[in-house]
C-alpha positions as YAML, in Angstrom:
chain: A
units: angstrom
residues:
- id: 1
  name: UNK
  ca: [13.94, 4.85, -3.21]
- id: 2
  name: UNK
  ca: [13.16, 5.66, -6.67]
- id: 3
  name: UNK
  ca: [9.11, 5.36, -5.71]
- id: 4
  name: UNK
  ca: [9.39, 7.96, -3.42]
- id: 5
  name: UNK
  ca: [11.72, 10.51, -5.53]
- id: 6
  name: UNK
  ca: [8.95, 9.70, -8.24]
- id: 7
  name: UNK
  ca: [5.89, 10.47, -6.03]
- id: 8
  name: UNK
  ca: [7.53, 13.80, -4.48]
- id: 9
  name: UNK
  ca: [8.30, 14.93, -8.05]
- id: 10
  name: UNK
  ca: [5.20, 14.02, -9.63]
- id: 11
  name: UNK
  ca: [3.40, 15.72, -6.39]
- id: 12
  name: UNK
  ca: [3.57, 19.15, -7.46]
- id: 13
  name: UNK
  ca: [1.90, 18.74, -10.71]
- id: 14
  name: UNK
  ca: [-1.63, 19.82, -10.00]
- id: 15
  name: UNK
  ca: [-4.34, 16.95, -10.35]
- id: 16
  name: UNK
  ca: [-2.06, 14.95, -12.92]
- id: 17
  name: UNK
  ca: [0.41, 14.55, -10.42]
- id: 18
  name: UNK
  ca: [-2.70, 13.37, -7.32]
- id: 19
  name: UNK
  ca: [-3.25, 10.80, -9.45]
- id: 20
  name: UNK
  ca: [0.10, 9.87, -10.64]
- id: 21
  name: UNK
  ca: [1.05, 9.52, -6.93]
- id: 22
  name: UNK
  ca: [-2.08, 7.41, -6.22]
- id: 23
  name: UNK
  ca: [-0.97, 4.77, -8.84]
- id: 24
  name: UNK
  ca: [2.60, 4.82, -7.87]
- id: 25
  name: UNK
  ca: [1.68, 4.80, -4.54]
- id: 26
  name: UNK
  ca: [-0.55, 1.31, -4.98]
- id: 27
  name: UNK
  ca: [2.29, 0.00, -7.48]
- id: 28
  name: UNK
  ca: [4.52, 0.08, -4.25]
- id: 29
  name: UNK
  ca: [2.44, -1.37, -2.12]
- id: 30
  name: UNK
  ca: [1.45, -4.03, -4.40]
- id: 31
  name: UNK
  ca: [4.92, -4.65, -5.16]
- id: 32
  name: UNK
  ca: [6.37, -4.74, -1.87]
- id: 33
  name: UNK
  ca: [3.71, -6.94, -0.30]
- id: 34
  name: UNK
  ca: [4.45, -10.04, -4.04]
- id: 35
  name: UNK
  ca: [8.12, -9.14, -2.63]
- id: 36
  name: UNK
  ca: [7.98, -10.25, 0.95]
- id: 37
  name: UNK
  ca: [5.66, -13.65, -0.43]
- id: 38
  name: UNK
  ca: [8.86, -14.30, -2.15]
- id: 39
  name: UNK
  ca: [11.24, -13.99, 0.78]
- id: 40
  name: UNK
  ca: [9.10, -15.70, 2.83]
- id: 41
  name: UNK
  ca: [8.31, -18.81, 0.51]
- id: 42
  name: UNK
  ca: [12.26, -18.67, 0.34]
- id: 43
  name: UNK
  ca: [12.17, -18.57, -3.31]
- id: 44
  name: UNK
  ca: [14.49, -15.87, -5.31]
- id: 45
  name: UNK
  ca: [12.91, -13.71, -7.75]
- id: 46
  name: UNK
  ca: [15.04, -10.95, -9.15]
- id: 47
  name: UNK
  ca: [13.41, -7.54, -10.19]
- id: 48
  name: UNK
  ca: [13.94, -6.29, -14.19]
- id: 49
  name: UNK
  ca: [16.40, -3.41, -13.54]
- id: 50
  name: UNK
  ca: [18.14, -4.05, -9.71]
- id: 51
  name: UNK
  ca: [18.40, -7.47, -9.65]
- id: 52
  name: UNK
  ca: [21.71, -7.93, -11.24]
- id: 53
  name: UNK
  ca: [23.02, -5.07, -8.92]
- id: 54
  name: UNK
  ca: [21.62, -5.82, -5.88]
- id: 55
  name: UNK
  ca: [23.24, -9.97, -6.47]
- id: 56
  name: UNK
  ca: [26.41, -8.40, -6.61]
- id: 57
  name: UNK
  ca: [26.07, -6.01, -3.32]
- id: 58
  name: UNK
  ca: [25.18, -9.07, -1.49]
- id: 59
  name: UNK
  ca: [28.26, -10.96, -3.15]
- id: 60
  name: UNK
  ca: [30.35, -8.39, -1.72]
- id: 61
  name: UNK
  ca: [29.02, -8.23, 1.58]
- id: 62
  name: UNK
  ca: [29.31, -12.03, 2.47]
...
């Protein structure tokens, strides 16, 4: 998602963009492994900028 189109932009800066692809690339990890404790624990945490969205895709799915 946006992560990746971040990292592969960011890529081709030299040096700035090694580093800036090592942080985003812990961010994700980080933030995908609090995200799956969530699901698991069954509780519902939404994120800043998708959650509202992402509620409503579900809505429309079901």
């Amino acid at each position: 998602g946006v992560l990746t189109v971040a990292r592969l932009v960011l890529g081709w800066i030299p040096i700035i963009g090694l580093v800036f692809d090592w942080i985003i690339g812990i961010l994700g990890l980080v933030l995908w492994i609090v995200l799956m404790i969530q699901a698991g624990t069954g509780k519902m945490w939404k994120l800043p900028w998708v959650g509202n969205w992402a509620e409503r895709q579900a809505s429309k799915a079901s």
